[in-house]
N, C-alpha and C positions, 0 to 999 in steps of 0.2 A: 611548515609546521614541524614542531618539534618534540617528541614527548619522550615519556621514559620507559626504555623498554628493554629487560634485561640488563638494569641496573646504571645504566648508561643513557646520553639524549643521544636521538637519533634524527637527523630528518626525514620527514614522508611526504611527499608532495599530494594536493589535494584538491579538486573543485568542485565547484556549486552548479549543479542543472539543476535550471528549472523544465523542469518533464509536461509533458501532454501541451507545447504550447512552442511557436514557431517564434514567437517576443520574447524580447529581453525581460525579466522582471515582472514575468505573467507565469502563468504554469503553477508546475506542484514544487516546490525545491526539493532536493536534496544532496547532501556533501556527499563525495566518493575520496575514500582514501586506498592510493595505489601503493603494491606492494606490502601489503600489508603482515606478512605471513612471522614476522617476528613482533609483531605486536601481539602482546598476551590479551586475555579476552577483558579482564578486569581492565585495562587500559583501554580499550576499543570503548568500553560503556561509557569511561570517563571524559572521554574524547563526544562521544554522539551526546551527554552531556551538555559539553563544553559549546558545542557545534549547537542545539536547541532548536534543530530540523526535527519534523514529523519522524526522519530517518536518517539514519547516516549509515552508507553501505563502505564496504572495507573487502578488497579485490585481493585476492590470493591466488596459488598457483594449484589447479584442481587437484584432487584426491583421486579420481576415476581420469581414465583417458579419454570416457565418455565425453565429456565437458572440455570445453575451450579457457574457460579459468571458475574461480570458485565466490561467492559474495555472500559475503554474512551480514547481515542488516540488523542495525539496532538503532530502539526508540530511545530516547533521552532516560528510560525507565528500564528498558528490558530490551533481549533478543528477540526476533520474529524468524519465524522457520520463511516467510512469505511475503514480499506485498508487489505489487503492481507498480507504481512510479518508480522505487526505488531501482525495481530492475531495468525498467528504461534509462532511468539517468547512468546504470551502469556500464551498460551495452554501449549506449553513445560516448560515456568515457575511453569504456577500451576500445572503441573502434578509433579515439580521435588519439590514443597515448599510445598503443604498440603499431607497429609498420608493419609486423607479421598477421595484423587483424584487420587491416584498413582496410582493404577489399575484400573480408568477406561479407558474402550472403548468406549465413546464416550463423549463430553464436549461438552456443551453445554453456548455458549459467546454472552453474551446479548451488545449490543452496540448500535450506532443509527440509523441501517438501523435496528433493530430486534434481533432476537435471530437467531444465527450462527451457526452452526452444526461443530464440529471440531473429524474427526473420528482419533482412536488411533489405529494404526496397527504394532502389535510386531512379528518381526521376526528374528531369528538366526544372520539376518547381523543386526538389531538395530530395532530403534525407527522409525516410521514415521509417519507425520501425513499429514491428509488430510480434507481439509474443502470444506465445501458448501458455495460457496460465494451467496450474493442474488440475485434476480432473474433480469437477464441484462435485461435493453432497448437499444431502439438503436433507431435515428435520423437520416434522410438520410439529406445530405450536399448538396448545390449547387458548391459545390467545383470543377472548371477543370482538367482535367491533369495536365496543364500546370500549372497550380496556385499549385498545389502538389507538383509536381517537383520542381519548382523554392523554395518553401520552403525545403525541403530535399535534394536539391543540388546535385537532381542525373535527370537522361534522363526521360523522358514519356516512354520509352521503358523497366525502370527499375522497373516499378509499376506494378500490375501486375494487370488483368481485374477484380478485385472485385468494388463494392462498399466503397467508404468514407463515412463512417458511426461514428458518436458521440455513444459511446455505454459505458453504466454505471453498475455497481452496485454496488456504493455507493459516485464514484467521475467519472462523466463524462469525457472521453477520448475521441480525436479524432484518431479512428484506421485504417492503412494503410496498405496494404500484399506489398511487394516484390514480386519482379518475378526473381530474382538472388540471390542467396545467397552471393557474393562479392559484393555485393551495399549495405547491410549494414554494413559495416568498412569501408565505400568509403565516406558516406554521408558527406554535408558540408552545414548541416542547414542556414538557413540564421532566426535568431533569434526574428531578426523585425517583419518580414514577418510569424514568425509561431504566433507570440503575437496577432499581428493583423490581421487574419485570425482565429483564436482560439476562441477569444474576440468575434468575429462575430458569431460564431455558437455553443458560451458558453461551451468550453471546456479547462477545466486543461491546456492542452498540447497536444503532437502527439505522438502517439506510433507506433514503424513500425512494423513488425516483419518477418518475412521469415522461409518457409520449407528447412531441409538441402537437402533432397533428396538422403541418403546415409546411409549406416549403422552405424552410430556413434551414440555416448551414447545420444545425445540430439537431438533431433525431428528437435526444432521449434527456433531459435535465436528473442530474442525480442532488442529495443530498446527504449528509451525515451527522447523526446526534451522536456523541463519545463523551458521557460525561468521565471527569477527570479518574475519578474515587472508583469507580469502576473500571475504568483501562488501567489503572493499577492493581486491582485485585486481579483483573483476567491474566496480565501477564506474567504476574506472581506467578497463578496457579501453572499457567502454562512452561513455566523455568522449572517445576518444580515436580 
């Protein structure tokens, strides 16, 4: 890849993980661009842009000695102090491009919630990694059942007795449990209605998620509504 940067092209070498996912062409994607520390920021957007990943992370050399190196993460729209795959696809980058990182166990990813802990755990079946994400808050909602429901396009009986709680650690989310694991493949968001309820108690979006209650590989099933018009206004506000 080649963009312009300080008036000149420059090459930046660049790839694609797909995160949370040990197949080719499954997971979460996202581009990682190495070396990055002479790319100006307004080029970096135009780049994640360009790129049309959920995220595109951009590897620098840390600012603190705390940190092992530094990763700025931007949506096709805006910077993000935070997210979750983006960091994994990072970690796995610099551990497979510098020789001075390949054996470590533990990385250390400075961004803008702080410095992130990303543990390296090798075993006979592969690579894994595991991060500390930062430390969540949480916001209790004046939200009804019914005002839930009607956003999620399932019953009040389909929700299950926790708390609607806004809970962050680094992009506030409005999170919701399940009480059936068939209600989430059933839901029929209604899009409006989560924008304008979200807006109100300053959240990204809704994430639901459900216990499977069974012995299968996977615990806990999540989902996420992000309507468009709204991830735009939150990131606005939050550049700003």
């Amino acid at each position: 890849m080649s963009v312009d940067a300080k008036d000149h092209l420059m090459p930046f070498d660049f790839v694609q993980v797909d995160a949370f996912s040990d197949r080719p062409l499954y997971g979460n994607p996202a581009a990682v661009v190495f070396d990055a520390d002479d790319i100006p920021t307004e080029t970096m957007q135009k780049i994640a842009r360009e790129m049309n990943l959920s995220e595109t992370v951009f590897i620098l050399k840390p600012s603190t000695p705390e940190a092992d190196y530094r990763a700025r993460i931007f949506t096709p729209m805006n910077e993000l102090p935070f997210a979750g795959h983006p960091t994994i696809a990072a970690a796995h980058s610099v551990l497979a491009r510098y020789p001075d990182k390949a054996n470590a166990s533990l990385l250390k990813q400075e961004c803008g919630i702080g410095v992130v802990p990303v543990e390296v755990l090798r075993s006979p079946a592969g690579l894994r990694l595991r991060m500390t994400q930062g430390a969540p808050t949480y916001r209790d909602t004046a939200l009804s059942r019914e005002t839930v429901a009607k956003m999620l396009g399932c019953s009040e009986a389909d929700l299950a007795n926790t708390p609607f709680e806004v809970v962050s650690t680094g992009v506030p989310w409005l999170v919701v449990e399940l009480s059936r694991f068939a209600t989430i493949s059933a839901l029929v968001p209604d899009q409006g209605l989560i924008e304008r309820e979200c807006k109100a108690v300053r959240a990204a979006g809704v994430t639901t998620f459900v216990e499977r209650n069974d012995d299968g590989p996977v615990r806990i099933r999540v989902r996420t509504e992000l309507p468009r018009v709204l991830w735009r206004r939150f990131l606005s506000d939050l550049s700003g």
